[in-house]
gemmi code that builds the backbone of each chain (N, CA, C; Angstrom):
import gemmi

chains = {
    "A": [
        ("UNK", (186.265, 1.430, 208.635), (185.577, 0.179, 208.289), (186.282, -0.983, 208.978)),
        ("UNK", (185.573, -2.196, 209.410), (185.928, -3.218, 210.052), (185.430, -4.663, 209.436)),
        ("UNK", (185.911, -5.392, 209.657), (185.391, -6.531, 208.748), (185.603, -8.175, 209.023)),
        ("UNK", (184.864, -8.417, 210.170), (185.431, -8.980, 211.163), (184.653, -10.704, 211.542)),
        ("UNK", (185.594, -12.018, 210.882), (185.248, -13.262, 210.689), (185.299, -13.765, 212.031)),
        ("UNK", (184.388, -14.299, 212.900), (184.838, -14.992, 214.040), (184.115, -16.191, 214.299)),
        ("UNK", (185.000, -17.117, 214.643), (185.175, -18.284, 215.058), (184.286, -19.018, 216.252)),
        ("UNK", (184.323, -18.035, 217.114), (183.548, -18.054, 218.242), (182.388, -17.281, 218.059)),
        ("UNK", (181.180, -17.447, 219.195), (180.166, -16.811, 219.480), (180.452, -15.331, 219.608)),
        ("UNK", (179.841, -14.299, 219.223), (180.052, -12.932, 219.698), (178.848, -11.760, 220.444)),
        ("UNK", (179.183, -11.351, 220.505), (177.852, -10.134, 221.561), (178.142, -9.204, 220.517)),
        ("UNK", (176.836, -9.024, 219.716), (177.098, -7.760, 219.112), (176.733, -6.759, 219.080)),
        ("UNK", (176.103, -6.757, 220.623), (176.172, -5.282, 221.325), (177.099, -4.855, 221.536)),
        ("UNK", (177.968, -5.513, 222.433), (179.369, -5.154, 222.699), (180.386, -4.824, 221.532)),
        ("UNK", (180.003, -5.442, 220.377), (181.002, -5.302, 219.535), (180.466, -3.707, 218.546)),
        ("UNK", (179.312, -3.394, 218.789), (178.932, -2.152, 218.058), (179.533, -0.730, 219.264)),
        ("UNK", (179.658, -1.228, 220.630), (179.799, -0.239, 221.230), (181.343, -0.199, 221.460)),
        ("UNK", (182.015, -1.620, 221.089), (183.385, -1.419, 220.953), (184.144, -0.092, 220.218)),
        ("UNK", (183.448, -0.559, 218.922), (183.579, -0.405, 217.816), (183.453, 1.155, 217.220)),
        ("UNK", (182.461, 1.558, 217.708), (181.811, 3.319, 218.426), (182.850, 3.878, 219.104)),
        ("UNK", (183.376, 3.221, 220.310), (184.352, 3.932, 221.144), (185.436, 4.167, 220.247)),
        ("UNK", (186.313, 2.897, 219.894), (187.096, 3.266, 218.932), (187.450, 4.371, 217.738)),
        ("UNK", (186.470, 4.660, 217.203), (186.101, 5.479, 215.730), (186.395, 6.810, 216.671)),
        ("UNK", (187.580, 7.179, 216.816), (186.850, 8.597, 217.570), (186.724, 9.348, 216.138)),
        ("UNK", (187.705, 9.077, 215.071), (187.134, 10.335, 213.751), (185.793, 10.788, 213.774)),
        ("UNK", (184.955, 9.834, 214.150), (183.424, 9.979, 213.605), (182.770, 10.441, 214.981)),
        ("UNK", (183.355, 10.890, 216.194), (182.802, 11.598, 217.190), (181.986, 12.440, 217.347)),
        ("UNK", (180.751, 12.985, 217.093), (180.437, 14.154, 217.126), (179.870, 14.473, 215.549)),
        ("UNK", (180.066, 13.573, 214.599), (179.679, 14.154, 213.646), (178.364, 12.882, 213.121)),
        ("UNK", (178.066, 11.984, 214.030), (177.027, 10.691, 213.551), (176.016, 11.185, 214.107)),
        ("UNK", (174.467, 11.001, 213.576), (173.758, 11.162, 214.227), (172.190, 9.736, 213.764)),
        ("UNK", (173.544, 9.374, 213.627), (171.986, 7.681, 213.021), (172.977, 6.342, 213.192)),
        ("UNK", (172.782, 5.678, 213.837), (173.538, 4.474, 213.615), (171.996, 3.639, 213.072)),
        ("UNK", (172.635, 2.684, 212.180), (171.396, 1.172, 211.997), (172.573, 0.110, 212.292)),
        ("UNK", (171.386, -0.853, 213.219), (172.083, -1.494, 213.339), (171.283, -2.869, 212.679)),
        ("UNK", (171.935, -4.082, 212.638), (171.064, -5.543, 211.713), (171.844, -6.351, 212.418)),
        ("UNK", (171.348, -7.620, 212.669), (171.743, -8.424, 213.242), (170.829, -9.885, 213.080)),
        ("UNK", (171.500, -10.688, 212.024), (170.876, -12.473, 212.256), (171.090, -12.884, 213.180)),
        ("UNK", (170.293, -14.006, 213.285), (169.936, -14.705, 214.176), (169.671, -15.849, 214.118)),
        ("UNK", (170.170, -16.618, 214.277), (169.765, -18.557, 214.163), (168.702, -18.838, 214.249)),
        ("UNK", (167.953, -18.955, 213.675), (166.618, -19.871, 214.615), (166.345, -21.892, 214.087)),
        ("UNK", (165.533, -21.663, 215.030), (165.442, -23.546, 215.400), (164.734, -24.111, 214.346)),
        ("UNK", (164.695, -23.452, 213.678), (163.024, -24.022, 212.334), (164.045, -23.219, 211.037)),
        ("UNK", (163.438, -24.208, 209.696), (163.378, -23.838, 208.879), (162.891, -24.739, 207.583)),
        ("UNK", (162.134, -24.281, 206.997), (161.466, -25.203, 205.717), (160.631, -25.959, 206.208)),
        ("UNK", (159.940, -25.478, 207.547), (159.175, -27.003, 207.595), (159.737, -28.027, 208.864)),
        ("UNK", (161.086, -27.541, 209.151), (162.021, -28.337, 209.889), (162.428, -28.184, 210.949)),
        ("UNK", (162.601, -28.412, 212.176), (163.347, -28.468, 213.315), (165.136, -28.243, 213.056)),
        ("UNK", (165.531, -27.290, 213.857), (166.985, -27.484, 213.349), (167.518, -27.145, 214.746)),
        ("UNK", (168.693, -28.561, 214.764), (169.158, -28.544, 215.330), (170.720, -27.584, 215.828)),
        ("UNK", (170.876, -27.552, 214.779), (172.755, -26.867, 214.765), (172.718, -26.719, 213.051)),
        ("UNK", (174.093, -25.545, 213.192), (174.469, -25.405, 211.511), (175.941, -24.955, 211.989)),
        ("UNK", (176.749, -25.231, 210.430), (177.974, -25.078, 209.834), (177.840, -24.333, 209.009)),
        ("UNK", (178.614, -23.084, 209.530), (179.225, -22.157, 207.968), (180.188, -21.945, 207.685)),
        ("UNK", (180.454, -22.756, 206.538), (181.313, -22.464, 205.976), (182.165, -20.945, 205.337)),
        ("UNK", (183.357, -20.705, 205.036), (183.428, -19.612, 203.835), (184.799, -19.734, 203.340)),
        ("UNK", (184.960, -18.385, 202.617), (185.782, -18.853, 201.381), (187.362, -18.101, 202.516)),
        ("UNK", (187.959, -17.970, 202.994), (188.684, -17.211, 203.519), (189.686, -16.553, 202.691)),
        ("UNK", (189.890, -15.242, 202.774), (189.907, -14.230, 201.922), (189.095, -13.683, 201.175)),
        ("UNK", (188.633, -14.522, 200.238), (187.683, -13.825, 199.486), (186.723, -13.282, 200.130)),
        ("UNK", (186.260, -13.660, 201.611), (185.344, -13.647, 202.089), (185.380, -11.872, 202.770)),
        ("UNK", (186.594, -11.494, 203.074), (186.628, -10.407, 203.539), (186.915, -9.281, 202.407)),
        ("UNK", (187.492, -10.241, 201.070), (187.105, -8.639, 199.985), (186.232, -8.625, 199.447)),
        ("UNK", (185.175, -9.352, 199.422), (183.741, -9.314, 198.900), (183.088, -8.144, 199.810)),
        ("UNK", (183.377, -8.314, 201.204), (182.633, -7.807, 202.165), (183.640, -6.247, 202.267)),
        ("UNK", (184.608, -6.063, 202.121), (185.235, -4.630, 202.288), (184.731, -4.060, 200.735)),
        ("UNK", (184.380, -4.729, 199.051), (183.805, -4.487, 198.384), (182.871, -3.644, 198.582)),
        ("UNK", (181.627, -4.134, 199.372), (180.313, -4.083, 199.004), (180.286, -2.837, 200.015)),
        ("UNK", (181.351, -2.378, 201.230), (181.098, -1.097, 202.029), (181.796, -0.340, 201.111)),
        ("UNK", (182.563, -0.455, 200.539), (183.134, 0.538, 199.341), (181.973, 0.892, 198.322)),
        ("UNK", (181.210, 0.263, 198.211), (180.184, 0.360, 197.051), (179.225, 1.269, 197.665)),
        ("UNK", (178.949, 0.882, 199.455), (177.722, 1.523, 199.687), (178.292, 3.115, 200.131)),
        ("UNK", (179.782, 3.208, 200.625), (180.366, 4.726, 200.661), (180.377, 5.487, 199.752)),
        ("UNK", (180.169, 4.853, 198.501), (180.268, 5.698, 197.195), (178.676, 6.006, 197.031)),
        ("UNK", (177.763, 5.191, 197.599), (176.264, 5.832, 197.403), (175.848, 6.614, 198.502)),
        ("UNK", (176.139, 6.396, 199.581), (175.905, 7.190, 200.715), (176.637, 7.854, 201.672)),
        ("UNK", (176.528, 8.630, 202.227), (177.549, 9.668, 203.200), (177.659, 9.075, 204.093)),
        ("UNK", (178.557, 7.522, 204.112), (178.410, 6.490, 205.390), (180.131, 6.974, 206.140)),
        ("UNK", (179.867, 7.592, 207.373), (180.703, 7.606, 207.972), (182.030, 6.313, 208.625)),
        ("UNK", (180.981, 5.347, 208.828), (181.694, 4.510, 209.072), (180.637, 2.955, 209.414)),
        ("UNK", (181.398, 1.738, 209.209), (180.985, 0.687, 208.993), (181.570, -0.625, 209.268)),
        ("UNK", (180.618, -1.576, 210.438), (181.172, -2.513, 210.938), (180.444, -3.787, 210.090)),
        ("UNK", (181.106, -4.854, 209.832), (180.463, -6.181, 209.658), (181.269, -7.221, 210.473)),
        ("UNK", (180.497, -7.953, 211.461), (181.047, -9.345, 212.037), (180.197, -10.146, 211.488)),
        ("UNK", (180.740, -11.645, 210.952), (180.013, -12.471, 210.719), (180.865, -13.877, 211.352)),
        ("UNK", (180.011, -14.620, 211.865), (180.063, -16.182, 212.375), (180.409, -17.057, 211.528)),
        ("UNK", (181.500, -18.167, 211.485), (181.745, -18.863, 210.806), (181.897, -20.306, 211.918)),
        ("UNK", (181.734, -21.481, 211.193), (182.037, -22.617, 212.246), (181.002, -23.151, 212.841)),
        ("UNK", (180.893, -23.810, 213.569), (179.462, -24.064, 214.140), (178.640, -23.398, 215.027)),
        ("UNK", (177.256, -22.985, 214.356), (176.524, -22.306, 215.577), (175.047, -22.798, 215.975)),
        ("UNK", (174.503, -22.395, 216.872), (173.650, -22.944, 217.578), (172.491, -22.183, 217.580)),
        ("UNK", (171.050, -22.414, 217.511), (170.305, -21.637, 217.462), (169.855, -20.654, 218.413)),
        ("UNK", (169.850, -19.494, 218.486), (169.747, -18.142, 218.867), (171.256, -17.560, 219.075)),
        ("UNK", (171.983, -18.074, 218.623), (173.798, -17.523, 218.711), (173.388, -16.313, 217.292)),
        ("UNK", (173.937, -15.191, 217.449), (173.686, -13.927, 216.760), (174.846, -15.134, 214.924)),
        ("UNK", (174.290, -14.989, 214.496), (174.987, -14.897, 213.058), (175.955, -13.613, 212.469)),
        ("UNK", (175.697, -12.805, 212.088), (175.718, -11.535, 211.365), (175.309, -10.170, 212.130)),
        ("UNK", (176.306, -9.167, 212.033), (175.934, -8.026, 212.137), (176.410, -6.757, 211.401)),
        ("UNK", (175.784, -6.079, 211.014), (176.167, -4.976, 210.003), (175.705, -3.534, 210.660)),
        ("UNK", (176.614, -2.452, 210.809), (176.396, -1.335, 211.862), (176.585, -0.108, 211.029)),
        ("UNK", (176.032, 0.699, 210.645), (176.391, 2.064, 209.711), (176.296, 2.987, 210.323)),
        ("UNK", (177.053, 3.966, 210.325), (176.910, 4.867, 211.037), (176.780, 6.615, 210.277)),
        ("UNK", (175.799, 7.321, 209.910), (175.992, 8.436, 209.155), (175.397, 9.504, 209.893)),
        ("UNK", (175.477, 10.761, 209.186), (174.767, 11.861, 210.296), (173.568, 12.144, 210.000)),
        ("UNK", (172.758, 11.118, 209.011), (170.820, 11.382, 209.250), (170.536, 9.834, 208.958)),
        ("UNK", (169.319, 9.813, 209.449), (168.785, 8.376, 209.236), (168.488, 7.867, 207.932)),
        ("UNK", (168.347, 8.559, 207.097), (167.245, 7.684, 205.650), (169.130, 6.828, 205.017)),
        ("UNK", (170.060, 7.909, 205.409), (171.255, 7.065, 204.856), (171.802, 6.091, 205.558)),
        ("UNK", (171.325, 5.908, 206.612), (171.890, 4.822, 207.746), (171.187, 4.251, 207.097)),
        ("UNK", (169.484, 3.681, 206.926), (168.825, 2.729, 207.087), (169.375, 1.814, 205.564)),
        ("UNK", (169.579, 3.036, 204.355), (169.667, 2.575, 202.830), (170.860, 2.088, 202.858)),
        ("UNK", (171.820, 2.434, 203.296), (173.156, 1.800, 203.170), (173.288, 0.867, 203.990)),
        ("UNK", (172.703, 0.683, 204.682), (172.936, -0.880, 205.537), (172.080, -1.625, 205.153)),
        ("UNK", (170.629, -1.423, 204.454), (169.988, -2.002, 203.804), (170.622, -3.046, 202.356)),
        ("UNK", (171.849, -2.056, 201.861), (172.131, -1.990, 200.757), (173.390, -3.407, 201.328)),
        ("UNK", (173.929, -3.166, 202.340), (175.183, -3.970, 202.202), (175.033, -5.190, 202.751)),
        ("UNK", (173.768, -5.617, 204.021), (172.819, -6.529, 203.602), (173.007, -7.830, 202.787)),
        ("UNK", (171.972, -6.970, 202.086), (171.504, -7.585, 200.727), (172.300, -8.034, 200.193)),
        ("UNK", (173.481, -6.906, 199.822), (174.578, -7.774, 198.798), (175.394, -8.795, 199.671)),
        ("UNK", (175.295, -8.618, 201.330), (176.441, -9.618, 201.452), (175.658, -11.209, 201.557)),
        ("UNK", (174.415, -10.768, 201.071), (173.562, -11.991, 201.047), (173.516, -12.697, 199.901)),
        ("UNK", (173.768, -12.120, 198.978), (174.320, -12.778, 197.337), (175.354, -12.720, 197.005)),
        ("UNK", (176.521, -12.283, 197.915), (177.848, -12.362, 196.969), (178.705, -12.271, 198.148)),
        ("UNK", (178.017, -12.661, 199.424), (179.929, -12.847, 200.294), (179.805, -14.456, 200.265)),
        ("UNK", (180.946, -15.335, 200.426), (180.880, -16.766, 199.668), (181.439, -17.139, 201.204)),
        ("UNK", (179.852, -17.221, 202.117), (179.360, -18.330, 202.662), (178.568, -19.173, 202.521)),
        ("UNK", (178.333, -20.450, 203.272), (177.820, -21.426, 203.015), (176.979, -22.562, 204.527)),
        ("UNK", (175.838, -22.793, 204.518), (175.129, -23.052, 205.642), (175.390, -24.446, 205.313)),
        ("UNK", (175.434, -25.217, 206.456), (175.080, -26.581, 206.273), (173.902, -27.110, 207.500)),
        ("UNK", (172.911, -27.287, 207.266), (172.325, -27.239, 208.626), (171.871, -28.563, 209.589)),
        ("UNK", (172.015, -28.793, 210.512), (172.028, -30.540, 211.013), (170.349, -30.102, 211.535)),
        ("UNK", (169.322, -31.126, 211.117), (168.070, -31.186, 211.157), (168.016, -32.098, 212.784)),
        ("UNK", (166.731, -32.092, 213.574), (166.598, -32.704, 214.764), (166.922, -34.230, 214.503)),
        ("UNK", (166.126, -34.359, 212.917), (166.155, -35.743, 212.787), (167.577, -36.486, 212.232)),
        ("UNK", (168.627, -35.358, 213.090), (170.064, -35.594, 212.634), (170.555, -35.973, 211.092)),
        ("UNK", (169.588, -35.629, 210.462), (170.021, -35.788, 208.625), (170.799, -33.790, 208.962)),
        ("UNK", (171.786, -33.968, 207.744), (172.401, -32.764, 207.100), (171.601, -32.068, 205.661)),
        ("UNK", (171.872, -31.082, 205.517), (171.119, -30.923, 204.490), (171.910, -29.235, 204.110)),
        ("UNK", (172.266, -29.107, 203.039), (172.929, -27.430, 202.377), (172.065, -26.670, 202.222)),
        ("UNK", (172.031, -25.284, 202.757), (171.036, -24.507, 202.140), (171.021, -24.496, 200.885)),
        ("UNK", (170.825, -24.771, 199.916), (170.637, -24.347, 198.410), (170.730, -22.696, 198.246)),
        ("UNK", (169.879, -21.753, 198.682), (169.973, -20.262, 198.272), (169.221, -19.497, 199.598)),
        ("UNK", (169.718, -18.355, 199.001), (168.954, -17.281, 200.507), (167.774, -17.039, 199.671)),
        ("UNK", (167.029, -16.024, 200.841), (165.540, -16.022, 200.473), (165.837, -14.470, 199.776)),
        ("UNK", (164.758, -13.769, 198.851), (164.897, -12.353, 198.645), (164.369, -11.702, 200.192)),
        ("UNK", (165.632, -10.848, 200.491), (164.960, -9.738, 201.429), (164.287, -8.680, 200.928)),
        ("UNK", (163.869, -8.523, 199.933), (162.591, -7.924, 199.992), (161.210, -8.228, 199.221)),
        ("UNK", (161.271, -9.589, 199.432), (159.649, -10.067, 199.388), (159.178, -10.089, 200.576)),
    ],
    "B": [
        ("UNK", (200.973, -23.966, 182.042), (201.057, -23.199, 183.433), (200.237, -23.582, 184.488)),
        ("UNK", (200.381, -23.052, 185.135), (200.375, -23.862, 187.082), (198.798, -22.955, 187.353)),
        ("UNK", (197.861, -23.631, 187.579), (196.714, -22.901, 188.277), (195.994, -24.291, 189.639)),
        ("UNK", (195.967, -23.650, 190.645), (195.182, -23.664, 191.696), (193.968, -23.747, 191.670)),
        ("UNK", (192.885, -25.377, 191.705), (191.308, -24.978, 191.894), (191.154, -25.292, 193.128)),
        ("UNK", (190.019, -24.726, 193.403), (189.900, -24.855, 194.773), (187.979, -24.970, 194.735)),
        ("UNK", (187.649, -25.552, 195.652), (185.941, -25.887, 195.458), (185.286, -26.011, 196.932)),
        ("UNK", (184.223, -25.706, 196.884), (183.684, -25.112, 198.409), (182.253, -25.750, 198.704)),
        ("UNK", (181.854, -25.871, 199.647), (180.432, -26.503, 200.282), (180.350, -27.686, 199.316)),
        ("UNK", (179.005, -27.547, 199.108), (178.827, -29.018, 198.494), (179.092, -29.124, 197.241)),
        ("UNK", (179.885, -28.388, 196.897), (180.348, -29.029, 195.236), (181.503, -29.367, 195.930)),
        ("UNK", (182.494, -29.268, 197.225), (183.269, -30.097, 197.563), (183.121, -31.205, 197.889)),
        ("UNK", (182.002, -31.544, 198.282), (181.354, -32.799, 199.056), (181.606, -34.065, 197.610)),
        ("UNK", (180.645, -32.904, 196.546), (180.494, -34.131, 195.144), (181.097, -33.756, 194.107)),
        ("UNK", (182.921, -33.513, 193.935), (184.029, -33.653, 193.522), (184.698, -34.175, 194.304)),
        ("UNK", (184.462, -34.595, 195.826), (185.330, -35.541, 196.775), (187.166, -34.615, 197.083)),
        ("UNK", (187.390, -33.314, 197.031), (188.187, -32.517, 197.273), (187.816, -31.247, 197.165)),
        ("UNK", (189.016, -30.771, 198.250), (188.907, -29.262, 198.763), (190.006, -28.550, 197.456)),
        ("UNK", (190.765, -28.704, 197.400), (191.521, -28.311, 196.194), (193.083, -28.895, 195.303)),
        ("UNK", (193.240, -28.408, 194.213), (193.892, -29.137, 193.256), (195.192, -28.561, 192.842)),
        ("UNK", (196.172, -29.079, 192.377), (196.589, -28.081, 191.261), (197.254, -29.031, 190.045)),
        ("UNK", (196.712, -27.739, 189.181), (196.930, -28.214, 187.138), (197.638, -27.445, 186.570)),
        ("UNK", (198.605, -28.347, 186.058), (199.912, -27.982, 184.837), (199.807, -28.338, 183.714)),
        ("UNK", (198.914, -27.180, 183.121), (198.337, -27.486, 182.019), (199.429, -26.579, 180.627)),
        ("UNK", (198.647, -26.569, 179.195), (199.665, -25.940, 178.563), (198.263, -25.105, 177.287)),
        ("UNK", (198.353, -24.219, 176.949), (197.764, -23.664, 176.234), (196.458, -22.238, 176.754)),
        ("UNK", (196.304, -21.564, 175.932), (195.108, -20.260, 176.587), (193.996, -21.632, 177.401)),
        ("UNK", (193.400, -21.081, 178.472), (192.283, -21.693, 178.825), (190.739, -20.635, 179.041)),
        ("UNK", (189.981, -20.832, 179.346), (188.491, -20.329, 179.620), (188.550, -21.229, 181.587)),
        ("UNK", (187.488, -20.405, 182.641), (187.624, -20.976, 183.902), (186.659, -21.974, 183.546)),
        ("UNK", (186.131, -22.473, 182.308), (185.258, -23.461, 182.154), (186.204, -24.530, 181.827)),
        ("UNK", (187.080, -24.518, 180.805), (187.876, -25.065, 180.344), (189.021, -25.900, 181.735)),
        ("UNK", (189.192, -25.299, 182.549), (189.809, -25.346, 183.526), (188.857, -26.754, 184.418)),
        ("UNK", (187.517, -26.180, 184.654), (186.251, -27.336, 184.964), (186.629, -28.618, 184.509)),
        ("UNK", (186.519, -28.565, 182.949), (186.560, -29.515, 181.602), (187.859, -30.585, 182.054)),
        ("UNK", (189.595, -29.510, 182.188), (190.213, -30.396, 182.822), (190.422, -31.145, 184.305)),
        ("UNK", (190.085, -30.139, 185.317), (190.283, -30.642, 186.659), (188.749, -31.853, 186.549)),
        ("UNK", (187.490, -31.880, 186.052), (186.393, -33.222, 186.220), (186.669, -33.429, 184.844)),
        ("UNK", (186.679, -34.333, 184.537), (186.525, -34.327, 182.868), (185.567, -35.737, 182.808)),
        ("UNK", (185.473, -36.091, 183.883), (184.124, -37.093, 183.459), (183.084, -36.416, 184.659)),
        ("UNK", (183.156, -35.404, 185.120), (181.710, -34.452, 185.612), (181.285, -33.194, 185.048)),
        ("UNK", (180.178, -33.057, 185.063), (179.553, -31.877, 184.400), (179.445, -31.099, 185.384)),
        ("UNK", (179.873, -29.888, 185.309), (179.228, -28.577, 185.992), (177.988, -28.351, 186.258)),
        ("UNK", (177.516, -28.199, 187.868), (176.281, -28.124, 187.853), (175.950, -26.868, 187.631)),
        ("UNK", (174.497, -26.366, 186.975), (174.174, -25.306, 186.422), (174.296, -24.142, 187.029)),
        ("UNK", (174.108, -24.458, 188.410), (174.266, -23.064, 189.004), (175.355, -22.805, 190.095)),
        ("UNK", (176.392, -23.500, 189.426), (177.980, -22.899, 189.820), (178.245, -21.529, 189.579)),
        ("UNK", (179.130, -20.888, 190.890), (179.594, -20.040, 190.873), (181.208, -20.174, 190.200)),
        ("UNK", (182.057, -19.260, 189.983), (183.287, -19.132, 189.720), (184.106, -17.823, 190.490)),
        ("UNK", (185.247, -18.156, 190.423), (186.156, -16.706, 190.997), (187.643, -16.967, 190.697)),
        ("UNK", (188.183, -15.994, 189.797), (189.414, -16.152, 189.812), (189.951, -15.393, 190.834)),
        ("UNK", (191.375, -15.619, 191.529), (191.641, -14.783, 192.474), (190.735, -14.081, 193.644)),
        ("UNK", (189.672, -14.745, 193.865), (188.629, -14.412, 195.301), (187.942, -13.077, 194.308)),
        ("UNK", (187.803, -12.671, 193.026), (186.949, -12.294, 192.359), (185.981, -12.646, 191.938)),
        ("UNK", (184.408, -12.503, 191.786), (184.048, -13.239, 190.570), (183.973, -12.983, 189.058)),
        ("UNK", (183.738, -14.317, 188.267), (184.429, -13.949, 186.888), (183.230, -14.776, 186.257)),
        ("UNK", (183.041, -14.617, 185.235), (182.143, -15.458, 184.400), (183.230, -16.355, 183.495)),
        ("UNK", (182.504, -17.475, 183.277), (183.158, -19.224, 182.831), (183.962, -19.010, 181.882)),
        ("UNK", (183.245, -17.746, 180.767), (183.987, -17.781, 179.343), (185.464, -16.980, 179.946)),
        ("UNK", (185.345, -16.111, 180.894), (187.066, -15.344, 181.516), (187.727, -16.460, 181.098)),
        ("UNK", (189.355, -15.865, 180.791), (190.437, -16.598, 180.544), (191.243, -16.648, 181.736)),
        ("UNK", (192.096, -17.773, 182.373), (192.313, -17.714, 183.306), (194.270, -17.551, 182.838)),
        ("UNK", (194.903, -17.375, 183.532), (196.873, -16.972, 183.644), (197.368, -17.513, 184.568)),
        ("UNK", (198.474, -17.816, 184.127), (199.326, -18.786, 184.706), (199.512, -18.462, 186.576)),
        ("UNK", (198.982, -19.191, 187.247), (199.620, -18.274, 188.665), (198.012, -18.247, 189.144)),
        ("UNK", (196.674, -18.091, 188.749), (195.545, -18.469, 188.933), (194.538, -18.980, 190.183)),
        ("UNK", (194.579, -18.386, 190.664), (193.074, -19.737, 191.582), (192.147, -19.463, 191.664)),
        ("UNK", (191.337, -20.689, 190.910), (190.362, -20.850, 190.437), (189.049, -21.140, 190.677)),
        ("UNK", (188.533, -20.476, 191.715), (187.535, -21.555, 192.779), (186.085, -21.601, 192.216)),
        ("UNK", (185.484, -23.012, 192.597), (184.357, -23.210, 191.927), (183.078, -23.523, 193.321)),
        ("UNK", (182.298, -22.839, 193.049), (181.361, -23.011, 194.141), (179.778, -22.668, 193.982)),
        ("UNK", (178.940, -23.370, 194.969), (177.377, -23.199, 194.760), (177.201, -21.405, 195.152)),
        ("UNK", (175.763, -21.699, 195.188), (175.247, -20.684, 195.597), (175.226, -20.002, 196.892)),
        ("UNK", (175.396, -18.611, 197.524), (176.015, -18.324, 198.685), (175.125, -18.170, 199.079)),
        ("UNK", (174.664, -18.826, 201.140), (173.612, -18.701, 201.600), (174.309, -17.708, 203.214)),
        ("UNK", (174.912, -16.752, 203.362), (175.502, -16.430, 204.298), (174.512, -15.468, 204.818)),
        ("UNK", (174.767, -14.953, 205.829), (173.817, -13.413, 206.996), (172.874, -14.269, 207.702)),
    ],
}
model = gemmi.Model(1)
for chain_id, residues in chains.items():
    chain = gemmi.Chain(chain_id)
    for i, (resn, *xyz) in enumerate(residues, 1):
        res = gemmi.Residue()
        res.name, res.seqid = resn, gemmi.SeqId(i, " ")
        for name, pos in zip(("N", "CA", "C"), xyz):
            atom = gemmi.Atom()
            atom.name, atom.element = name, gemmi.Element(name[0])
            atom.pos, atom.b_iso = gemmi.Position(*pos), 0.0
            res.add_atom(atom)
        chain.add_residue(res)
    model.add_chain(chain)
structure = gemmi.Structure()
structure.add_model(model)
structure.setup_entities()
């Protein structure tokens, strides 16, 4: 497992195939990766957006998130598991988030990354601030349900 | 005893600090803790809490050595 806050912009292609090479334990025995990946975009609510700030809690931020892959290893036969997430200022279409599972059939790749997701969408303690075109600031208040 | 609050996004913005610390004396609740670090602000309703980068619900008792962080709702991924 990896769990990985960065500062800067990242490729998280590169960082899933890093990340793959590395693991040799899990060589030969994966046969499903899922992969997820946010994404900034320029709109929201109605709004033009220009740029955002995320904030987070540092520390907590990475045992919430080594939590919630502990939670999803105990439900699924997850071989192994990456999360990078963006903190600081980013720009729209700069990747946000990525979450990578890796198991040896698909229905457990898709559920356990489904699963860790979700939770790191209600309980890892970041925070958006987003600068609108019309240069007002404004906090996200809450995430949306991913599955409505 | 000595506890550490600490407060995040915009409940830092409108408490006007990133974090504190209180030398207080008696059992507390992490509400109680609220009560002393604002004592002329109310908790907004849908504050989060965490002792130690856990989360805890308000009525938890918090121990000497503590940090206490108070924060909105998490919009991260």
């Amino acid at each position: 497992m990896r769990i990985k806050i960065c500062a800067e912009p990242f490729e998280p292609w590169h960082e899933v195939q890093a990340y793959q090479q590395s693991a040799i334990s899990m060589a030969g025995k994966f046969g499903a990766t899922s992969i997820f990946i946010g994404t900034m975009r320029d709109f929201n609510d109605g709004d033009d957006i220009q740029g955002m700030t995320l904030e987070h809690y540092p520390g907590m931020t990475e045992k919430q998130l080594e939590k919630i892959v502990a939670e999803a290893m105990q439900q699924w036969p997850v071989l192994d598991a990456l999360i990078v997430h963006r903190v600081g200022d980013i720009l729209p279409n700069e990747p946000i988030v990525l979450v990578a599972v890796w198991t040896s059939h698909r229905g457990d790749a898709f559920d356990a990354s489904r699963y860790i997701m979700e939770a790191l969408k209600s309980r890892a303690p970041f925070w958006k601030k987003e600068l609108l075109a019309s240069q007002t600031e404004r906090w996200l208040l809450k995430n949306t349900d991913g599955y409505l | 005893m000595s506890i550490k609050v600490r407060y995040f996004a915009s409940l830092k913005e409108s408490v006007g600090r990133s974090e504190q610390c209180l030398e207080i004396t008696g059992l507390l609740t992490v509400a109680d803790v609220w009560r002393v670090a604002n004592p002329d602000k109310t908790m907004p309703d849908n504050t989060l809490a965490a002792v130690n980068m856990d989360y805890v619900a308000l009525t938890d008792a918090v121990e000497d050595g503590d940090e206490v962080a108070f924060f909105p709702p998490v919009t991260g991924g």
